[in-house]
Biopython code that builds the backbone (N, CA, C, O; Angstrom):
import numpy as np
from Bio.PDB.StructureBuilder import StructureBuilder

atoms = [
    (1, "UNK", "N", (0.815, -1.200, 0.000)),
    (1, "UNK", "CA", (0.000, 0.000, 0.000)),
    (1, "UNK", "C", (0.853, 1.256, 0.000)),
    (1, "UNK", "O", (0.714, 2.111, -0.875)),
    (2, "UNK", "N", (1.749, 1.367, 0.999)),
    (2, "UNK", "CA", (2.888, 2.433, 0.805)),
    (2, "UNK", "C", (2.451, 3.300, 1.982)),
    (2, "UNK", "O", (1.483, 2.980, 2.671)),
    (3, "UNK", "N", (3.114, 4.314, 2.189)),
    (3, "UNK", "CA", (2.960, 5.530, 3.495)),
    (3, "UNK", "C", (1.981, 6.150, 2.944)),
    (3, "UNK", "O", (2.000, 6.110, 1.714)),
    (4, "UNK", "N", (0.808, 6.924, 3.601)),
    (4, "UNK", "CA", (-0.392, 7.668, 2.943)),
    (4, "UNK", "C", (0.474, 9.338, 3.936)),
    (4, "UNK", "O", (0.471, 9.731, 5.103)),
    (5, "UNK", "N", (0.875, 9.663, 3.076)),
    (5, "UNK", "CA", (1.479, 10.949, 3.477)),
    (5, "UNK", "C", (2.334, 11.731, 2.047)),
    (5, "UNK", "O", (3.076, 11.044, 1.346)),
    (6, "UNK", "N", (2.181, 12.730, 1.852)),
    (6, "UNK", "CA", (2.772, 13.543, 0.683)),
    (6, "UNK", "C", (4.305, 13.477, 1.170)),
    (6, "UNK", "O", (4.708, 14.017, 2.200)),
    (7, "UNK", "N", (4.870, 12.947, 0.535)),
    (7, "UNK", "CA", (6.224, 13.240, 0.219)),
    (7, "UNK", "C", (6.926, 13.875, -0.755)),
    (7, "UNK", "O", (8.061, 13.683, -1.191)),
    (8, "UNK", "N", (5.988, 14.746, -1.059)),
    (8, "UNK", "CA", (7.117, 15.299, -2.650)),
    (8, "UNK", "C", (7.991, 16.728, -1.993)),
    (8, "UNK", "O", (8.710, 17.497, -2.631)),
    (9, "UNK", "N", (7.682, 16.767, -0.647)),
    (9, "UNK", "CA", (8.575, 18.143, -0.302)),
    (9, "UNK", "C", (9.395, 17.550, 1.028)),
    (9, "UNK", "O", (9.315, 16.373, 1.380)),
    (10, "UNK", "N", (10.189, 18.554, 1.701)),
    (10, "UNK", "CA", (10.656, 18.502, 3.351)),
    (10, "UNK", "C", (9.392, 18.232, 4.214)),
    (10, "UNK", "O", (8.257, 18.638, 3.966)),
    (11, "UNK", "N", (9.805, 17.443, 5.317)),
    (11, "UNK", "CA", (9.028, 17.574, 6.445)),
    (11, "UNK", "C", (10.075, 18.785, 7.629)),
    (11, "UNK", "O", (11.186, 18.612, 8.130)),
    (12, "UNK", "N", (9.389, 19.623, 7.696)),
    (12, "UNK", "CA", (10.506, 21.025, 8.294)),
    (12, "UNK", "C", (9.295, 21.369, 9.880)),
    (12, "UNK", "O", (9.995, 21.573, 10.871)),
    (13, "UNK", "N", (8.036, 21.433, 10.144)),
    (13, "UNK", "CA", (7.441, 22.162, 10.732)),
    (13, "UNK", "C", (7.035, 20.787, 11.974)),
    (13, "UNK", "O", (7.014, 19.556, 11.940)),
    (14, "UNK", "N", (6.877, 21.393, 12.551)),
    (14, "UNK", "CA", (6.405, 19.780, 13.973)),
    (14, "UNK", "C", (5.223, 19.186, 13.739)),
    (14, "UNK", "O", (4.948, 18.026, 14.047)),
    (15, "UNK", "N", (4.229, 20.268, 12.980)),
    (15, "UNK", "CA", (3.072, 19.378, 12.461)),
    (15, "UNK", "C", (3.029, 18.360, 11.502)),
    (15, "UNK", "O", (2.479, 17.265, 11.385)),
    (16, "UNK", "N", (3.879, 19.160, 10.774)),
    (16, "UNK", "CA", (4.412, 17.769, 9.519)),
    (16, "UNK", "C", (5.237, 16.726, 9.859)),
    (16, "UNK", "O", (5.274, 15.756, 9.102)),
    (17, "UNK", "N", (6.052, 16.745, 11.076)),
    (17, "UNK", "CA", (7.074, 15.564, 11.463)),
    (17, "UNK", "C", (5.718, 14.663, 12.320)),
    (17, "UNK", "O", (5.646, 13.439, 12.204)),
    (18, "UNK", "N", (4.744, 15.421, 13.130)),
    (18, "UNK", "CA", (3.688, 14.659, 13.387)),
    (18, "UNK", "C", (2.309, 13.929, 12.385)),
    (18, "UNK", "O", (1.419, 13.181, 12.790)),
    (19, "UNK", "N", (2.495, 14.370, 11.226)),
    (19, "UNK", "CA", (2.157, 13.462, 10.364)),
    (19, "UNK", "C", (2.870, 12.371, 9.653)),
    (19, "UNK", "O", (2.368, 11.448, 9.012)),
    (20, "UNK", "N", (3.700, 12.540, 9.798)),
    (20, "UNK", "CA", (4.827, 11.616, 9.350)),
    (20, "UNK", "C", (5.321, 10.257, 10.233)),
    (20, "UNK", "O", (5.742, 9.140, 9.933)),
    (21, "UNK", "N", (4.992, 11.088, 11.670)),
    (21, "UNK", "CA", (5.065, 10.100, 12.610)),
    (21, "UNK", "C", (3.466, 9.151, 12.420)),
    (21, "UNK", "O", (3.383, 8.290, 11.545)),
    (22, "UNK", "N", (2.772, 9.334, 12.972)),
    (22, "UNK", "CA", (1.524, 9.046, 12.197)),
    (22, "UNK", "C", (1.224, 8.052, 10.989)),
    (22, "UNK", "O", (0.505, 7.058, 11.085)),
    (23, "UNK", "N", (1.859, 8.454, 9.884)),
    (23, "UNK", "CA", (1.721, 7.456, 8.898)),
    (23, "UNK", "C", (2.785, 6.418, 9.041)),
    (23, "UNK", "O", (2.635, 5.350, 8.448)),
    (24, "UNK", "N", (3.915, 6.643, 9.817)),
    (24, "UNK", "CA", (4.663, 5.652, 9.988)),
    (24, "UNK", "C", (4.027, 4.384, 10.588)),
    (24, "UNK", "O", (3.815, 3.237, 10.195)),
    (25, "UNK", "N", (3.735, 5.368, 12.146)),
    (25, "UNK", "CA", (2.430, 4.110, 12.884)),
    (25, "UNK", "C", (1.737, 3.523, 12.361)),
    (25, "UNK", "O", (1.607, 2.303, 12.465)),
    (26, "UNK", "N", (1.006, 4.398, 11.536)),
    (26, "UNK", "CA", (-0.310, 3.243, 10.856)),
    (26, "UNK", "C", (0.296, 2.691, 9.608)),
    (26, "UNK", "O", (-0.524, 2.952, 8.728)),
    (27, "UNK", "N", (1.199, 2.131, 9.136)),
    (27, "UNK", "CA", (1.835, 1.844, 8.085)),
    (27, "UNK", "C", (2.177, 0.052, 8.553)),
    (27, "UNK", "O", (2.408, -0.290, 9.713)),
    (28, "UNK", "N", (2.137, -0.947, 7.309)),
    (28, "UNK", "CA", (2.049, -2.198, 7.629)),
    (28, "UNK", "C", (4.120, -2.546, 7.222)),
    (28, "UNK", "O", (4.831, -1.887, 6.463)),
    (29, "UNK", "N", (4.459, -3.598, 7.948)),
    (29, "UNK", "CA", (5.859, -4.151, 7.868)),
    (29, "UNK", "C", (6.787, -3.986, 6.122)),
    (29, "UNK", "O", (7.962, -3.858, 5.780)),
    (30, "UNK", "N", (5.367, -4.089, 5.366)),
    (30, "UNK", "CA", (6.266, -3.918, 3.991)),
    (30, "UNK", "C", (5.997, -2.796, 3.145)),
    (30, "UNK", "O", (5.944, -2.779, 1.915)),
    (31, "UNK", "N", (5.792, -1.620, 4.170)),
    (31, "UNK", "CA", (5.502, -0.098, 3.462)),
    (31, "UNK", "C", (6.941, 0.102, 3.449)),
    (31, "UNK", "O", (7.341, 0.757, 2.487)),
    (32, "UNK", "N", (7.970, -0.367, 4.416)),
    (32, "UNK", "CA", (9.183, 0.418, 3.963)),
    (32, "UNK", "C", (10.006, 0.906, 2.994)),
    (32, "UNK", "O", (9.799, 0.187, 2.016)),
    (33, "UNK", "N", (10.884, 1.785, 2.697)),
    (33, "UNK", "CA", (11.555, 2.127, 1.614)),
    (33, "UNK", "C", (12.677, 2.197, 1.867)),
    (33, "UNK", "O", (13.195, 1.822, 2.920)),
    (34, "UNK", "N", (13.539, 2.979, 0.388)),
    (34, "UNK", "CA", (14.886, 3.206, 0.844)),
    (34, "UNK", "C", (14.948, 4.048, 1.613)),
    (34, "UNK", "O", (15.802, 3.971, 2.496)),
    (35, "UNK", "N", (14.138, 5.061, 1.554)),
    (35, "UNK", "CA", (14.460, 6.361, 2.352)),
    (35, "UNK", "C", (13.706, 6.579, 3.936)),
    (35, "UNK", "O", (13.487, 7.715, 4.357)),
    (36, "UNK", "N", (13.367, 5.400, 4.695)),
    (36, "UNK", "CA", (13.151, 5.534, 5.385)),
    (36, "UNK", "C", (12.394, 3.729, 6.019)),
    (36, "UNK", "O", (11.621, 2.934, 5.485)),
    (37, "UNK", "N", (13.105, 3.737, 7.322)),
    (37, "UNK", "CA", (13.491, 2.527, 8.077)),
    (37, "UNK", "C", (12.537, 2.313, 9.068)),
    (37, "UNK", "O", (12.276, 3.216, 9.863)),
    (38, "UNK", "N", (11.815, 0.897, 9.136)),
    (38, "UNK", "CA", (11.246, 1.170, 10.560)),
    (38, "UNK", "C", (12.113, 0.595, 11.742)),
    (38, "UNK", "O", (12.806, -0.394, 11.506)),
    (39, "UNK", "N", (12.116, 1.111, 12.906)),
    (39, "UNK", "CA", (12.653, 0.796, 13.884)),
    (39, "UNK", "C", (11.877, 0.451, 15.226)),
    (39, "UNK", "O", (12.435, 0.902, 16.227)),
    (40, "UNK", "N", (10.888, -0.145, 15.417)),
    (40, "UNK", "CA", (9.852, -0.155, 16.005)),
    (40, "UNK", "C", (10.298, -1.381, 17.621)),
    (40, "UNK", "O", (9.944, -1.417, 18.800)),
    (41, "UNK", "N", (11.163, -2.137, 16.796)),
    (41, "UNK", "CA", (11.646, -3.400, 17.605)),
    (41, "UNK", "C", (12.947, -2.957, 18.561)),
    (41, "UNK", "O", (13.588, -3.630, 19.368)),
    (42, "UNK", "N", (13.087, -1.517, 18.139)),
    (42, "UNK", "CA", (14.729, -0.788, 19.192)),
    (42, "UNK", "C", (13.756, -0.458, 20.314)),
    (42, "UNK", "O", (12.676, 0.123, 20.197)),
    (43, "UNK", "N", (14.374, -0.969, 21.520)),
    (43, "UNK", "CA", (14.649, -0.393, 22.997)),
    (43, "UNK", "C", (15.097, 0.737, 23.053)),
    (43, "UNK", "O", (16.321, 0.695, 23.180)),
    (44, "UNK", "N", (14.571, 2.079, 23.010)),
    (44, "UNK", "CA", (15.193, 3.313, 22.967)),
    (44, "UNK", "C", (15.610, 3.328, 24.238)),
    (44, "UNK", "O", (16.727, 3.844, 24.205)),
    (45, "UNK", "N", (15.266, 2.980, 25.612)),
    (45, "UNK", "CA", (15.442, 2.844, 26.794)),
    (45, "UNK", "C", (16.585, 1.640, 26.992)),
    (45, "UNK", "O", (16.646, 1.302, 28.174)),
    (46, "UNK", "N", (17.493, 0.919, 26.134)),
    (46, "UNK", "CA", (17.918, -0.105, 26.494)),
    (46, "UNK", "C", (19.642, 0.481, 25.879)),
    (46, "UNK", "O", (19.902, 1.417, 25.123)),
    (47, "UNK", "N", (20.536, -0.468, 26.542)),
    (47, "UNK", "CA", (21.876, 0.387, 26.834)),
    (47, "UNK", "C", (22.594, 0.330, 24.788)),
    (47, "UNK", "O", (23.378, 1.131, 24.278)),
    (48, "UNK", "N", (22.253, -0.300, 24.447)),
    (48, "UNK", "CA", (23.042, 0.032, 23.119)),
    (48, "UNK", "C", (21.889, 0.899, 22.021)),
    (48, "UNK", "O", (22.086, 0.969, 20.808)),
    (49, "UNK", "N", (20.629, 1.547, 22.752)),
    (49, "UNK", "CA", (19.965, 2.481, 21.717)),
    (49, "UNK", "C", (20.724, 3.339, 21.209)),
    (49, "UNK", "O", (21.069, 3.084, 20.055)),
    (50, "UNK", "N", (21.391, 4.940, 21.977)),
    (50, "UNK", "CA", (22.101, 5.494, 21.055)),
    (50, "UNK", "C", (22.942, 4.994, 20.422)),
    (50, "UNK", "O", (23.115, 5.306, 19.244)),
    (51, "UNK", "N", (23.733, 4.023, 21.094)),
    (51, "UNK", "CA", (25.145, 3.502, 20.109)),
    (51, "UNK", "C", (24.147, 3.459, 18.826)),
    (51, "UNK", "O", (24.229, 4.434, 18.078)),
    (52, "UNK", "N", (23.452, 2.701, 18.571)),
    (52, "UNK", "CA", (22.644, 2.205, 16.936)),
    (52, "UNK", "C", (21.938, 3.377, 16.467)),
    (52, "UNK", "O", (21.869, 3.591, 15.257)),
    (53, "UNK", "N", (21.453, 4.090, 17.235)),
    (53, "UNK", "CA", (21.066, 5.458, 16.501)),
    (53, "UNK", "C", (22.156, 6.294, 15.688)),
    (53, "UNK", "O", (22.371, 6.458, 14.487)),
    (54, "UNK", "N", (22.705, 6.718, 16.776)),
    (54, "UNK", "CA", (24.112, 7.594, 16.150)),
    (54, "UNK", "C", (24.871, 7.199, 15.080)),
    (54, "UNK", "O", (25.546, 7.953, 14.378)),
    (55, "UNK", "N", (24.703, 5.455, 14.901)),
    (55, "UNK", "CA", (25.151, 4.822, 13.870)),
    (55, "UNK", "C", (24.211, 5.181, 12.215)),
    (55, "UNK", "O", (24.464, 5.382, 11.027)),
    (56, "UNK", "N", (23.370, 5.111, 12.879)),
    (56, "UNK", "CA", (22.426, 5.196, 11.752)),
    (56, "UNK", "C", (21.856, 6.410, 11.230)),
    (56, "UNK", "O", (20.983, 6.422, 10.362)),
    (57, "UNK", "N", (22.357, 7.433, 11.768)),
    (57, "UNK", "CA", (22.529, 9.354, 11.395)),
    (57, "UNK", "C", (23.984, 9.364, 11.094)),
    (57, "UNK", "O", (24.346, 10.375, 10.493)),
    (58, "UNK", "N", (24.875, 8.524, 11.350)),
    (58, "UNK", "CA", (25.924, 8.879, 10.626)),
    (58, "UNK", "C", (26.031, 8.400, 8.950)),
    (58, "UNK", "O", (26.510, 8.841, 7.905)),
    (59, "UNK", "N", (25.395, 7.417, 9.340)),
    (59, "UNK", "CA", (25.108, 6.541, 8.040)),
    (59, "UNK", "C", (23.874, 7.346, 7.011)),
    (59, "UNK", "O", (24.032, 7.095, 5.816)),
    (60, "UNK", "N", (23.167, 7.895, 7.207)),
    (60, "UNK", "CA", (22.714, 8.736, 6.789)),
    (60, "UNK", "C", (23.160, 10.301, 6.036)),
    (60, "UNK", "O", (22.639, 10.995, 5.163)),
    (61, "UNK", "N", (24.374, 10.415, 6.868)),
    (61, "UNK", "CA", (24.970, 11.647, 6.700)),
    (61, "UNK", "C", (25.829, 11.259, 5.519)),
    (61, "UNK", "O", (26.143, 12.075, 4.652)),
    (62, "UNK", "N", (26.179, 10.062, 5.508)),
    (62, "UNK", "CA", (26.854, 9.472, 4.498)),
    (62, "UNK", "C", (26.569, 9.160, 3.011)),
    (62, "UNK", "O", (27.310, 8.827, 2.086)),
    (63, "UNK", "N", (25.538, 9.333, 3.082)),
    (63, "UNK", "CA", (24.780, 8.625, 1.667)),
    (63, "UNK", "C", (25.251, 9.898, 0.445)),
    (63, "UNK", "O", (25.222, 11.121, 0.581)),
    (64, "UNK", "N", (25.704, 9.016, -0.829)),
    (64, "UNK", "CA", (26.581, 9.936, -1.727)),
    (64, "UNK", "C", (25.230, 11.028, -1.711)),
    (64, "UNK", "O", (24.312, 10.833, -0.915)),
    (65, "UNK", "N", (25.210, 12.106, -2.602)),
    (65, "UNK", "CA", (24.076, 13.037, -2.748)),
    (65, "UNK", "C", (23.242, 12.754, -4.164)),
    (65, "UNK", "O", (22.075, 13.089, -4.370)),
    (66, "UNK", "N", (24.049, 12.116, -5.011)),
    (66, "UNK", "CA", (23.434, 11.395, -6.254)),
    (66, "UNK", "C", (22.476, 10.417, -5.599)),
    (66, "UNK", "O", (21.314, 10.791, -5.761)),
    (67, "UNK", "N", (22.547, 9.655, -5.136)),
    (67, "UNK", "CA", (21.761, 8.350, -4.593)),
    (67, "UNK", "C", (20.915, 9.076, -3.880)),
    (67, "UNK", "O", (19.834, 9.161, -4.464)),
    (68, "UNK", "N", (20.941, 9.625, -2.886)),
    (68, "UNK", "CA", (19.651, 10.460, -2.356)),
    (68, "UNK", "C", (19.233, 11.274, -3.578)),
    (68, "UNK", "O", (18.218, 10.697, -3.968)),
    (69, "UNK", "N", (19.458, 12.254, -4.352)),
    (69, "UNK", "CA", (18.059, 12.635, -4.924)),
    (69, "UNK", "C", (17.890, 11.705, -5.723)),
    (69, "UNK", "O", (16.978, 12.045, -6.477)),
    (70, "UNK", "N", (18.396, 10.357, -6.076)),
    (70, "UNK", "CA", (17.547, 9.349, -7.109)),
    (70, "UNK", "C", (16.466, 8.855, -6.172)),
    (70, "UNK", "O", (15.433, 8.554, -6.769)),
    (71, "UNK", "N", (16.428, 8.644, -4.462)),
    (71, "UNK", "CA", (15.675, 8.202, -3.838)),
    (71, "UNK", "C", (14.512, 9.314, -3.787)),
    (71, "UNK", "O", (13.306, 9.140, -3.610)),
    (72, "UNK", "N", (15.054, 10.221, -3.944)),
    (72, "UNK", "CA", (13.770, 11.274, -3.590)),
    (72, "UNK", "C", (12.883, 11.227, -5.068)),
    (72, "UNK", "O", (11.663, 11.387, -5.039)),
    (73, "UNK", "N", (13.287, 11.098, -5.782)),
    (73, "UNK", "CA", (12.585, 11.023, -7.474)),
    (73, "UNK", "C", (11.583, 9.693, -7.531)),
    (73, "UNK", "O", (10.474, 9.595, -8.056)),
    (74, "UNK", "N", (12.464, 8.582, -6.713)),
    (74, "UNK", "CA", (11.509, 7.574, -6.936)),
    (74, "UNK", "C", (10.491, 7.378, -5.493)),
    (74, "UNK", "O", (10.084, 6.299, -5.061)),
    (75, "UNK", "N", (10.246, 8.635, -4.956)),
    (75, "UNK", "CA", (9.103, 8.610, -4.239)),
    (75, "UNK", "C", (7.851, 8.944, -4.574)),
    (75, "UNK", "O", (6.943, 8.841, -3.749)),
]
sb = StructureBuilder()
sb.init_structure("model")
sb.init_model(0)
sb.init_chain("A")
sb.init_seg("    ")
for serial, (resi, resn, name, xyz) in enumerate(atoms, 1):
    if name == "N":
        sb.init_residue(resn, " ", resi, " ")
    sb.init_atom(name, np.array(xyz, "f"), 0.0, 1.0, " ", f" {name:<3s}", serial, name[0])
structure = sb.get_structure()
C-alpha cells in the first residue's frame, strides 16, 4: 500500500514531522523504503539504543548526494 502521506517536499514544521510520525504508525511491515526505516523493535530505553542510533545518522549523513536525490525522485 505504501505511506499515505505527501512526500514530494521537506518535512521542516512539527506538524508535519507529526504526520509523518503518524503514517509511519499506521503503516504495515512492507511499506518500507529506501528512504526511510522502521525501527519499532529498538529499545530506545535499552543500553546500546544510542550507540545504533548515532550509527544510523551517521550513516545517513553518508549517503553519496546522487543516490539520495535518485531516492527522492523515486518517491
Amino acid at each position: 500500500m505504501g505511506l499515505v502521506i505527501d512526500t514530494s517536499r521537506p518535512f521542516r514544521f512539527p506538524s508535519e514531522l507529526t504526520k509523518l510520525v503518524r503514517a509511519v504508525y499506521e503503516a504495515s511491515d512492507v511499506d518500507e523504503t529506501r528512504w526511510i526505516e522502521w525501527k519499532s523493535t529498538l529499545d530506545l530505553a535499552g543500553p546500546g539504543a544510542v550507540h545504533h542510533l548515532v550509527r544510523q545518522i551517521l550513516g545517513f549523513a553518508n549517503r553519496e548526494p546522487a543516490v539520495a536525490d535518485n531516492d527522492l525522485k523515486d518517491r
